[in-house]
C-alpha positions in Angstrom: -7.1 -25.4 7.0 -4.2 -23.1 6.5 -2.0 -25.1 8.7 -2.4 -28.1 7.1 -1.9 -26.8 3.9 1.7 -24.9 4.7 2.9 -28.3 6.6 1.8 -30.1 3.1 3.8 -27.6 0.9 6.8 -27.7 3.6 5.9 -24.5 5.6 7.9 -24.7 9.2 7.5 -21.0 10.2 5.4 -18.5 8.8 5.9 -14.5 9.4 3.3 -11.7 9.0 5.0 -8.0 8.4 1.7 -5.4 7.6 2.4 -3.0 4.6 1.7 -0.2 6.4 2.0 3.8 5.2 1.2 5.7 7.9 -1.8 4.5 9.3 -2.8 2.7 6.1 -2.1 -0.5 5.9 -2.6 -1.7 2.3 -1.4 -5.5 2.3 0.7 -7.9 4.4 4.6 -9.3 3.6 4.0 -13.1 4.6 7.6 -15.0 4.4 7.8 -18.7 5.2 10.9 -21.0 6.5 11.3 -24.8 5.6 12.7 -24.7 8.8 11.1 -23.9 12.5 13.0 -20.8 13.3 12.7 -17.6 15.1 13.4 -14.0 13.5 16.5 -12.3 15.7 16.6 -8.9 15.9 19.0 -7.9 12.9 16.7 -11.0 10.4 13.7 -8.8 11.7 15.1 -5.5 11.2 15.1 -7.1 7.3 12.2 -8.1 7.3 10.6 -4.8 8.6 12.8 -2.9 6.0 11.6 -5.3 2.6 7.8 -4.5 4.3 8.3 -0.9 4.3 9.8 -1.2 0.8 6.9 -3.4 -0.5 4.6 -1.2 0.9 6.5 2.1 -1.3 6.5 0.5 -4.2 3.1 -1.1 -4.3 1.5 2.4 -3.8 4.2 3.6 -6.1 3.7 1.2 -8.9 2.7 2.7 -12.8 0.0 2.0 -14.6 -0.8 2.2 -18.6 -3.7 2.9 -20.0 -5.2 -0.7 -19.3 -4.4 -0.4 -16.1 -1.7 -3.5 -16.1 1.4 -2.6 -14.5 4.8 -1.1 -17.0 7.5 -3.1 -16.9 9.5 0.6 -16.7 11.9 1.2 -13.7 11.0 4.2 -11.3 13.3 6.7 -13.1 16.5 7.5 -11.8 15.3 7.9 -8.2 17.3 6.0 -6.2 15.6 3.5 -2.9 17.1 6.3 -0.1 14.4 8.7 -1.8 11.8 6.1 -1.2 11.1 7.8 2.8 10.2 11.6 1.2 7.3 10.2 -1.3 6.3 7.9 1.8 6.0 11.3 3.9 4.0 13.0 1.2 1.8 10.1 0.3 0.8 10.5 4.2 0.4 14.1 3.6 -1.5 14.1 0.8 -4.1 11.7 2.7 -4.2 14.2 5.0 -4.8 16.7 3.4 -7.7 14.6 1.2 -9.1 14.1 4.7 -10.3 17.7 5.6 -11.3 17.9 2.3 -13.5 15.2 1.7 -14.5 15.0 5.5 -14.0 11.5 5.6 -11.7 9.2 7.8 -7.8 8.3 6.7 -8.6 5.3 5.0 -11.5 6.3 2.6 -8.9 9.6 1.9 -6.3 6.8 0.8 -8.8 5.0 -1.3 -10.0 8.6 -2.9 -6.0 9.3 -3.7 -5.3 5.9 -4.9 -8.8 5.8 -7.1 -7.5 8.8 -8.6 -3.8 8.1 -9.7 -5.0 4.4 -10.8 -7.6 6.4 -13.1 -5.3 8.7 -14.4 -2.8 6.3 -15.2 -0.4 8.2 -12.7 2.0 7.5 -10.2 0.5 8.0 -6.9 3.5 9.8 -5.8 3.0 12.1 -8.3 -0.5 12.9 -7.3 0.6 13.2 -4.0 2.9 15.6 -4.8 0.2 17.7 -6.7 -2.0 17.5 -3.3 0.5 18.7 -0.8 1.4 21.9 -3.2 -2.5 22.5 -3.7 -2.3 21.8 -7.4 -5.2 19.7 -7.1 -7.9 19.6 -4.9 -10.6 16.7 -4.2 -14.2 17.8 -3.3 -17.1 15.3 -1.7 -19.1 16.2 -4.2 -16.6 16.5 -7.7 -14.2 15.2 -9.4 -10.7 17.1 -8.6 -9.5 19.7 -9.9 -6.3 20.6 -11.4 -6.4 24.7 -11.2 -5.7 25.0 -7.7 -9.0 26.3 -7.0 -11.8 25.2 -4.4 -14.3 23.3 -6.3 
């Protein structure tokens, strides 16, 4: 049914890049072509790039109160930074991992739950894992002392 309904809307070639953060994987970058083309290497190189940027700022995004996203910029933190809160985000899950006792992906869900709830940047909460200022328990809420729970 797909198919059809691309050729309808003037779909020629269709892509599939996976958001992926480590080994989570939270979404997929689909791009289409009016045109039946192939990707060469330096068009997929792009492509691969916009994914891995998608992927930073979708688990980067703010939240208000509501939890609808701001319309504020990241502050003053320019896209070459992007890589280091990729490498703690992965960290952090990590981390969330040993402590909960559960597999990579429920970790990410945990972390993610958490920022969304606290109307914080995931980044941020990240951060606060990796330098033990909070730590998640299977059986609590986290905590912000920097204590076991």
């Amino acid at each position: 049914m797909f198919a059809d309904a691309a050729l309808k809307a003037g779909a020629r070639a269709v892509f599939a890049f996976p958001l992926q953060i480590g080994a989570i994987s939270p979404g997929v970058l689909d791009l289409y072509a009016n045109v039946p083309t192939v990707l060469d290497a330096e068009e997929l190189a792009d492509a691969l790039t916009f994914a891995d940027l998608a992927a930073l700022l979708l688990l980067d995004a703010r939240i208000d109160e509501t939890g609808a996203p701001t319309d504020e910029p990241l502050p003053d933190r320019g896209l070459e930074d992007l890589g280091g809160y990729r490498a703690e985000i992965d960290q952090a899950t990590g981390i969330l991992t040993v402590q909960l006792g559960v597999g990579i992906e429920e970790a990410f869900v945990r972390l993610r739950t958490y920022a969304y709830i606290q109307s914080r940047r995931l980044a941020d909460v990240a951060a606060d894992v990796v330098a033990h200022r909070l730590r998640f328990s299977p059986e609590t809420e986290p905590d912000h002392t920097g204590e076991e729970i």
